[in-house]
PAGUTOR-61332 format. One line per field, with one value per residue (C-alpha): residue number from 1; residue in one letter; x negated, y negated, z. Coordinates in nm, 2 decimals, always signed. Layout:
BEGIN
n	(NUM, ...) $
res	(a, ...) $
px	(X, ...) $
py	(Y, ...) $
pz	(Z, ...) $
This chain:
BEGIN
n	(1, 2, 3, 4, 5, 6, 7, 8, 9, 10, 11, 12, 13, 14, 15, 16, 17, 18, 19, 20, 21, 22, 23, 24, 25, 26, 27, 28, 29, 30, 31, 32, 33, 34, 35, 36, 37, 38, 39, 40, 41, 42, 43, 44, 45, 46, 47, 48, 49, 50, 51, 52, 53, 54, 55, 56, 57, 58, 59, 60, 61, 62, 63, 64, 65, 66, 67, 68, 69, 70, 71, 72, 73, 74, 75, 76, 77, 78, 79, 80, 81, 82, 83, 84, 85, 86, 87, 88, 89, 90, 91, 92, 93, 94, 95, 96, 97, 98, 99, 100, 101, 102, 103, 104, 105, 106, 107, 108, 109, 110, 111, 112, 113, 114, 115, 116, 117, 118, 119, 120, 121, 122, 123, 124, 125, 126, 127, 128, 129, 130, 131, 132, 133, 134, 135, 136, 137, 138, 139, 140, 141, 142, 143, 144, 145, 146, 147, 148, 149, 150, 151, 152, 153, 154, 155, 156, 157, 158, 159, 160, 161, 162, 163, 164, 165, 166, 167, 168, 169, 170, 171, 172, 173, 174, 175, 176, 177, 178, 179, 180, 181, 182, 183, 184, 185, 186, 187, 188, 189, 190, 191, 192, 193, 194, 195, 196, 197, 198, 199, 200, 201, 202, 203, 204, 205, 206, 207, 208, 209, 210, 211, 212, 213, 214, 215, 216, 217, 218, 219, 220, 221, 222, 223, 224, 225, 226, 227, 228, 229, 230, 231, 232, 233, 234, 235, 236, 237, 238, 239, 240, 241, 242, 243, 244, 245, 246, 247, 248, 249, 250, 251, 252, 253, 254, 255, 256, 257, 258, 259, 260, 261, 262, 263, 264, 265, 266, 267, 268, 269, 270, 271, 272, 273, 274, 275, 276, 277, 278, 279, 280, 281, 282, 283, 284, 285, 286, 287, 288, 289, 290, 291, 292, 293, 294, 295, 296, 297, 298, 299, 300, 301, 302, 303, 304, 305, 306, 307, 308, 309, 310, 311, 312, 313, 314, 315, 316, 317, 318, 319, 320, 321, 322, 323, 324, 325, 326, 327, 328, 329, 330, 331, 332, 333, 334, 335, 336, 337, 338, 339, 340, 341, 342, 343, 344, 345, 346, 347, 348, 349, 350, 351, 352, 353, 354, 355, 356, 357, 358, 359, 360, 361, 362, 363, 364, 365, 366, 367, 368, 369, 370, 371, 372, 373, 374, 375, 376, 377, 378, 379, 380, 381, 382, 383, 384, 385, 386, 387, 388) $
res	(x, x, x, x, x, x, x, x, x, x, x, x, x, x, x, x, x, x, x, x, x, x, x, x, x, x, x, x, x, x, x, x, x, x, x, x, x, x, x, x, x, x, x, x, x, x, x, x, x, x, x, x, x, x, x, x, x, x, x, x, x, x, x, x, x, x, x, x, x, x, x, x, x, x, x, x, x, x, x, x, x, x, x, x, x, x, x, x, x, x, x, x, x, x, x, x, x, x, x, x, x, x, x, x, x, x, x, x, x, x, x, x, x, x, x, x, x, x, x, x, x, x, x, x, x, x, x, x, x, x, x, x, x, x, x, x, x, x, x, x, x, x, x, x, x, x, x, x, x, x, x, x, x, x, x, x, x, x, x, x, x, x, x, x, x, x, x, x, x, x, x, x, x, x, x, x, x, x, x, x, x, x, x, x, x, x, x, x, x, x, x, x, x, x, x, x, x, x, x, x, x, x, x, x, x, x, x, x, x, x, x, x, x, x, x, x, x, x, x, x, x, x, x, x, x, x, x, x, x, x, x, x, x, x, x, x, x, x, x, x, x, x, x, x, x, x, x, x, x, x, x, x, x, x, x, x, x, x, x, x, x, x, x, x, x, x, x, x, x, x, x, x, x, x, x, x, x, x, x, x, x, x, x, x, x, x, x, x, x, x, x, x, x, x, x, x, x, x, x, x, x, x, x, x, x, x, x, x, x, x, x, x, x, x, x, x, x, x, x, x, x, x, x, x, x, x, x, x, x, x, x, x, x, x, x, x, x, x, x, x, x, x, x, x, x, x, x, x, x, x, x, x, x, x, x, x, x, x, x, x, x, x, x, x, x, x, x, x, x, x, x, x, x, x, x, x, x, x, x, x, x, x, x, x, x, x, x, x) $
px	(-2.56, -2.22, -2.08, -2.37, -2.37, -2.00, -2.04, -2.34, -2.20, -1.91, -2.14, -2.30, -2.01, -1.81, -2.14, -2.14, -1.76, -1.80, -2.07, -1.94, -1.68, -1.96, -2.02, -2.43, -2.63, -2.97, -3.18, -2.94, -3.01, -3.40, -3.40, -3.17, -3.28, -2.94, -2.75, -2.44, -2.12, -1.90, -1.54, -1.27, -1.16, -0.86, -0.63, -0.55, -0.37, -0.08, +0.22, +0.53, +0.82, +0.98, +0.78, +0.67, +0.29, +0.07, -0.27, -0.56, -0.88, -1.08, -1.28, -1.27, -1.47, -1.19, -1.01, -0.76, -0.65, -0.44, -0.32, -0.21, -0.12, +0.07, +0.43, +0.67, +0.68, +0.28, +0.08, +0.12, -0.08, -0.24, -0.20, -0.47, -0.45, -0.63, -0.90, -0.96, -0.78, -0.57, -0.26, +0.05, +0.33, +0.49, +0.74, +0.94, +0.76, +0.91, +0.73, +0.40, +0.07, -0.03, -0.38, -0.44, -0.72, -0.79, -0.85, -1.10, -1.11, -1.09, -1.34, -1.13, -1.24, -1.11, -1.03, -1.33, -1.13, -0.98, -1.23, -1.00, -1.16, -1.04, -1.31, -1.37, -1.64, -1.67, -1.52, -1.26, -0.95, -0.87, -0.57, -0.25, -0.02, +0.34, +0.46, +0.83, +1.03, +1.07, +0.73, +0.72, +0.54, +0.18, +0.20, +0.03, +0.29, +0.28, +0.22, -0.12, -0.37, -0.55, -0.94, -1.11, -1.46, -1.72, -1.94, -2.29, -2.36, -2.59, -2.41, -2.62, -2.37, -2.42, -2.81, -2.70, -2.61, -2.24, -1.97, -1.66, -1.39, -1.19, -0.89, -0.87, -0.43, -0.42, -0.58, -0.81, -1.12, -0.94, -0.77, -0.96, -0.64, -0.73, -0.54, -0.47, -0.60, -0.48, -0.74, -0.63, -0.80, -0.82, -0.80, -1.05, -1.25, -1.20, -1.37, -1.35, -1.25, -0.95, -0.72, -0.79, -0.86, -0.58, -0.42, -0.36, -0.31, -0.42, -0.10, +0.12, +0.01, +0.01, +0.38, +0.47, +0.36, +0.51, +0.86, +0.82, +0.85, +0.55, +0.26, -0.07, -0.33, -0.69, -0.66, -1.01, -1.09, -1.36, -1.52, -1.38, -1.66, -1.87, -1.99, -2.04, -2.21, -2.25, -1.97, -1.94, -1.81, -1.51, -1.39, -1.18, -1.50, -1.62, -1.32, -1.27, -1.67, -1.60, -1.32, -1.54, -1.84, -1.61, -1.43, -1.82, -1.86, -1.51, -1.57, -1.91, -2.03, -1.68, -1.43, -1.81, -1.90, -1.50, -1.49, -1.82, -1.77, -1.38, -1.16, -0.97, -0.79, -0.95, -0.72, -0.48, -0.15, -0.34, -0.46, -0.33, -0.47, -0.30, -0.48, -0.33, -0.41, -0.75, -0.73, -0.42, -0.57, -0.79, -0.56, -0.35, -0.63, -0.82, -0.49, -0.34, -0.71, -0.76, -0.45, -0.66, -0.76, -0.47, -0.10, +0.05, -0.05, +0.02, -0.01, +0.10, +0.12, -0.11, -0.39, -0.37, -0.52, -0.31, -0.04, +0.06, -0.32, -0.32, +0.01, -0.09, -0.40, -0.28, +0.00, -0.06, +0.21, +0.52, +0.44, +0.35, +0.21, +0.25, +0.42, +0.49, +0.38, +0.50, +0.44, +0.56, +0.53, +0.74, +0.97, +0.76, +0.39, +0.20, +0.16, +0.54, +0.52, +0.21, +0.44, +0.72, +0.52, +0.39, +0.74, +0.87, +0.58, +0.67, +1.04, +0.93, +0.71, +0.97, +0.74, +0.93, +0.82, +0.93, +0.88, +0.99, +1.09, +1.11, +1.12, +0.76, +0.42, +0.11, +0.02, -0.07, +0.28, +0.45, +0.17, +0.21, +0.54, +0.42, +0.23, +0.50, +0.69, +0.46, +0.31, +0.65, +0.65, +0.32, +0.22, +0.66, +0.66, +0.87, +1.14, +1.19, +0.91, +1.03, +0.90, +1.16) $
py	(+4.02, +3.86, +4.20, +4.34, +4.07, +4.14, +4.51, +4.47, +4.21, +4.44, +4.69, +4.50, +4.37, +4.68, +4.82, +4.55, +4.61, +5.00, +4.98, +4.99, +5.26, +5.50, +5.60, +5.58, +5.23, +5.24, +5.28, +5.63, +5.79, +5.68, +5.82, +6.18, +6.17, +6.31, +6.17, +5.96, +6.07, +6.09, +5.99, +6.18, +5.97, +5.75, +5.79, +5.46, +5.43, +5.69, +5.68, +5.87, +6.05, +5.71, +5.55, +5.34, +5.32, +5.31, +5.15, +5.17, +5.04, +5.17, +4.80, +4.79, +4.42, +4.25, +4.00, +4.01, +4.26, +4.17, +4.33, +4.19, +4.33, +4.29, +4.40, +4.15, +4.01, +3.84, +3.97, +4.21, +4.19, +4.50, +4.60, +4.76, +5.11, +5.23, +5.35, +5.08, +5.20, +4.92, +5.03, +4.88, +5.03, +4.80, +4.89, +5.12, +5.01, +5.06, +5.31, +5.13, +5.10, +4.79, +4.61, +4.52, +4.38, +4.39, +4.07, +4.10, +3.77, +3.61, +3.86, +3.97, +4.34, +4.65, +4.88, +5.13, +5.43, +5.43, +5.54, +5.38, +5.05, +4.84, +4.77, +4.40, +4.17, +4.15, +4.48, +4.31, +4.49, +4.84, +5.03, +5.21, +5.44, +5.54, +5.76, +5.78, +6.06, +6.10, +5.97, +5.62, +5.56, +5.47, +5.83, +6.14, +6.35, +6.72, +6.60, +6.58, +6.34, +6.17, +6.05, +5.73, +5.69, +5.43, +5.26, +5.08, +4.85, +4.54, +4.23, +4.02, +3.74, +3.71, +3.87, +4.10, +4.41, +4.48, +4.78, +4.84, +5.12, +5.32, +5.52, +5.83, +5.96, +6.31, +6.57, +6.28, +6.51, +6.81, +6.59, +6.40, +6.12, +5.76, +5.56, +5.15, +5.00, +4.76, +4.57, +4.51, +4.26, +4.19, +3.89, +3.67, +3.91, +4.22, +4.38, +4.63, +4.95, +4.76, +4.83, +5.23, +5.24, +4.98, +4.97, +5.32, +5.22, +5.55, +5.72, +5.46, +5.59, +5.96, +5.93, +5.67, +5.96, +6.20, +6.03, +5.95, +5.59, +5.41, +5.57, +5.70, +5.46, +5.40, +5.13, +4.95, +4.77, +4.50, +4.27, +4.00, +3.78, +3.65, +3.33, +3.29, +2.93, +2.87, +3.05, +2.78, +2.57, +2.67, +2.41, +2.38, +2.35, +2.67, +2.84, +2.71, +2.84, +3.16, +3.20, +3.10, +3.32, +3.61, +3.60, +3.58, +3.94, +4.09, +4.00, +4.02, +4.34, +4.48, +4.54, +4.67, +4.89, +5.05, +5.07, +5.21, +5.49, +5.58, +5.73, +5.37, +5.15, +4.85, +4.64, +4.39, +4.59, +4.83, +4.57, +4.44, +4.21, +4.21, +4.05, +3.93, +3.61, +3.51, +3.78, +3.65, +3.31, +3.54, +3.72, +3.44, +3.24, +3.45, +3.66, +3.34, +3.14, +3.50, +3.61, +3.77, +3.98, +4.07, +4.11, +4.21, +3.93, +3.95, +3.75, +3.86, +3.58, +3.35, +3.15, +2.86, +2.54, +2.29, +2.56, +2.26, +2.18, +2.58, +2.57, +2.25, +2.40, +2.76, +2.67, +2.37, +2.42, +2.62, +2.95, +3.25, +3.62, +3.77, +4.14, +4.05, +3.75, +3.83, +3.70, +3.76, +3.58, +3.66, +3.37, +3.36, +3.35, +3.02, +3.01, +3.06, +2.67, +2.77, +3.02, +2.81, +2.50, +2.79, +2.86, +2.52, +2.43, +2.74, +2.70, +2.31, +2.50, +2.70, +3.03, +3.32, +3.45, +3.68, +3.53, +3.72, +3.57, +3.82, +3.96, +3.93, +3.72, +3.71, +4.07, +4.45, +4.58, +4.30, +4.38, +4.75, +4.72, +4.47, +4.69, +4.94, +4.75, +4.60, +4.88, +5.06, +4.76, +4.82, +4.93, +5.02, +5.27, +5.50, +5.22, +4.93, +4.65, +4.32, +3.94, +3.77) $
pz	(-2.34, -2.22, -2.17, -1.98, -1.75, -1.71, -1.65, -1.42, -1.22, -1.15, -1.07, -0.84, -0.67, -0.57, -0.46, -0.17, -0.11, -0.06, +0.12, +0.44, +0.30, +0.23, +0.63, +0.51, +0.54, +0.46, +0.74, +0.81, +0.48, +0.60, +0.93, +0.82, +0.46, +0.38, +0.07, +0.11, +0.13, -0.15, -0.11, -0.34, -0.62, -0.68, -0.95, -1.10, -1.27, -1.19, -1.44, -1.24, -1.40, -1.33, -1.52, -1.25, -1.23, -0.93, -0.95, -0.67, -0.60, -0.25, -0.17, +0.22, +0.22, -0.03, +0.10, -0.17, -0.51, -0.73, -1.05, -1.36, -1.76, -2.03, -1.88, -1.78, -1.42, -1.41, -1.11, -0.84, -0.50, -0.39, -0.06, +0.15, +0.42, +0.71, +0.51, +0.27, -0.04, -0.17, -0.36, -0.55, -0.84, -1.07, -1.30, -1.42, -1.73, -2.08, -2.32, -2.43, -2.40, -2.18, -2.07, -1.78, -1.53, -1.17, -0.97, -0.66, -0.45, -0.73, -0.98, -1.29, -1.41, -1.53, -1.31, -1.17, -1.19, -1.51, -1.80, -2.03, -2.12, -2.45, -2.69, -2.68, -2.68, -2.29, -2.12, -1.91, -1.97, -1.89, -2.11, -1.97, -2.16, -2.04, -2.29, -2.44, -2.47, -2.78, -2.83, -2.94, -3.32, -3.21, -3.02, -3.07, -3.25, -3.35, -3.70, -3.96, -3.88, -4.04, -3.99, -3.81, -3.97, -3.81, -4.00, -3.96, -4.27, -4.35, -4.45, -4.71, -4.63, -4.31, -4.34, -4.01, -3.89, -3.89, -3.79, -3.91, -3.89, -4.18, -4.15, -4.44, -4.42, -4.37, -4.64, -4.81, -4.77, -4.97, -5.21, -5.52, -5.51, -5.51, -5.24, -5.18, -4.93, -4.63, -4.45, -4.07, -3.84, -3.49, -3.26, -3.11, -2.86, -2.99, -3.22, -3.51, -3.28, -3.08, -3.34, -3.34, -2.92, -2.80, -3.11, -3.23, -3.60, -3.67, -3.51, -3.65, -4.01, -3.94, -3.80, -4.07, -4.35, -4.17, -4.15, -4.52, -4.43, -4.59, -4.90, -4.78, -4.79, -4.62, -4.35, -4.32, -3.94, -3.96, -3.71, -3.71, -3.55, -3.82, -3.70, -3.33, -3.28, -2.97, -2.72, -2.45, -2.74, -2.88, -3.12, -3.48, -3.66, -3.51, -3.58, -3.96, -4.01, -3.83, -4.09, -4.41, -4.27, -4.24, -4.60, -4.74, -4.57, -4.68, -5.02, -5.08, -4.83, -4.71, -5.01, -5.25, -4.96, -4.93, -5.31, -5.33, -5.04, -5.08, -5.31, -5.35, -5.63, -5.72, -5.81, -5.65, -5.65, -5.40, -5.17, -4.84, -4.58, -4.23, -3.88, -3.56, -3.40, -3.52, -3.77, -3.88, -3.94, -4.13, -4.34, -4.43, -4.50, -4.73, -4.88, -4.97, -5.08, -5.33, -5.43, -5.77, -5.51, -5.26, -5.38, -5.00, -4.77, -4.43, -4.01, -3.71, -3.42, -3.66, -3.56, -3.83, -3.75, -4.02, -4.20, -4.44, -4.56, -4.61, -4.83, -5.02, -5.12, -5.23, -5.41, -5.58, -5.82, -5.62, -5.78, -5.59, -5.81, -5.43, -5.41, -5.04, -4.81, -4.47, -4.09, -3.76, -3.41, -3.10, -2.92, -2.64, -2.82, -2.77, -3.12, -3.26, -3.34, -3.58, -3.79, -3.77, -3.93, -4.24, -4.33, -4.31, -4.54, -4.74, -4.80, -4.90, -5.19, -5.24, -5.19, -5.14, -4.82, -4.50, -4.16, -3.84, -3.51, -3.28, -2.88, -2.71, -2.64, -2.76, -2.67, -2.79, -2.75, -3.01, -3.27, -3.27, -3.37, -3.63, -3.79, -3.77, -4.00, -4.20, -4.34, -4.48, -4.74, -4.86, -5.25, -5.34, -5.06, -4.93, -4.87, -5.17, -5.07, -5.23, -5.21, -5.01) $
């Protein structure tokens, strides 16, 4: 309902803005019962050999546009022509793909003439890729590919109807190979295509495979919003039940329904458990809660409301069975503090652990890379995963 609101509101909006810019009101297409003009459309955005990238938006009636996304430098201010069309180029941008929004007097949305739009749980952000040359790892390479399957599923756990997304590596369907499994969540509002769309975890394993960099395995994408509450109440409670709610449905509905539908190995040695932000609060918190069950346990910029009460109560006696526990956070993420606080809690358990502090904020370009490394360590791959 949020996101319809959201979509329609936009809707409605730019239709009063354009109005004018149509050259029709109502009482003319009365009186000549002639339809309106159309104008040509914009392209927005426009990524130059430069790699400088020009966005436009044709509202006449604003007052002010601004544009804003996950490159460095915050907003930029659109500025308007003769005819309406407001217009502005950032950049040169490095190689990435980058959200971004659109601010109308003061109305975020995406951006009208990009089709693009990330999946999340209110459409507000629209996606831009500026390609490398040579292509960057979550690029489309002349390589095989693999397959993104979407699935529709009843959780008893939850007693609702839930989607998730799976990733087959190239040549599952002709092969009768079993494969391990990493389960990858996303942050607070997304959902279970972001990682796929925005994401492109798909591309990342094809050209991992195909660089002989990590092992073929089946990557599973879940929704990560389990429990919901009330949304105009976002509180530590609601969080920690989201959390509990959303491990009942991996365990219970998720990891039976994979094993039960793919060619996997059912054992811990062959699963992983990866999510960023929220999902990393996720991942950590179940991985580390059922290590029977996961041997690779991974976070990228970690959501984790109290990483000591976490650490006390899943390794009560300074022993870890874990193949790998690894996390990441960038220098410039809000929640850097978070990670730091689960290795200082670590290292005082003496638990043998990898934590990253890297380049970056809390955004899409940090995690791809994230994922880019984490997956090479996975199940004794192509290069020598240890526990550090």
């Amino acid at each position: 309902m949020k996101t319809t609101t959201i979509l329609l509101a936009s809707v409605l909006f730019f239709t009063q803005l354009n109005a004018q810019d149509a050259g029709v009101t109502k009482s003319d297409t009365a009186r000549t019962n002639a339809p309106p003009r159309r104008d040509s459309a914009l392209v927005s955005p426009e990524v130059h050999p430069d790699r400088t990238v020009t966005f436009r938006l044709r509202a006449p009636n604003a007052k002010e546009v601004k544009v804003a996304g996950e490159w460095p430098g915050g907003a930029t201010s659109l500025v308007k022509d003769d005819s309406g069309v407001w217009s502005a180029t950032v950049g040169p941008l490095e190689p990435d793909i980058y959200g971004y929004n659109l601010t109308v007097d003061g109305l975020a949305m995406v951006d009208p003439n990009n089709p693009w739009v990330k999946p999340m749980r209110a459409a507000r952000t629209s996606g831009l890729e500026v390609p490398g040359d040579p292509p960057r790892l979550w690029e489309f390479q002349a390589v095989p590919h693999g397959t993104v399957h979407e699935h529709a599923y009843f959780s008893k756990s939850l007693d609702a109807n839930r989607r998730l997304h799976v990733y087959t590596p190239p040549g599952y369907e002709k092969s009768s190979a079993s494969y391990p499994v990493l389960y990858l969540f996303h942050g607070s509002g997304d959902n279970d295509a972001t990682w796929t769309a925005l994401g492109r975890a798909q591309f990342i394993a094809d050209n991992l495979l195909a660089q002989r960099k990590s092992k073929p395995m089946i990557i599973v994408m879940t929704d990560g919003h389990a429990f919901t509450g009330n949304p105009t109440q976002v509180s530590t409670n609601l969080i920690s039940r989201n959390v509990e709610a959303f491990g009942e449905d991996l365990l219970k509905d998720v990891i039976p329904l994979i094993e039960s539908t793919y060619r996997v190995k059912a054992n811990r040695e062959n699963r992983a458990i990866i999510g960023l932000s929220m999902g990393g609060g996720q991942s950590l918190g179940v991985g580390l809660r059922h290590r029977e069950l996961f041997a690779w346990v991974g976070g990228m910029s970690s959501y984790l409301p109290n990483p000591e009460k976490l650490v006390a109560e899943t390794f009560p006696e300074s022993k870890s069975d874990l193949k790998l526990l690894w996390f990441a956070c960038g220098k410039d993420d809000r929640l850097v503090e978070n990670a730091r606080q689960l290795s200082a809690a670590l290292k005082e358990k003496n638990i043998p652990h990898e934590f990253k502090e890297t380049a970056g904020n809390h955004s899409w370009p940090v995690w791809r890379r994230y994922l880019g490394e984490f997956m090479p360590l996975l199940f004794a791959g192509a290069n020598k995963a240890a526990t550090r």
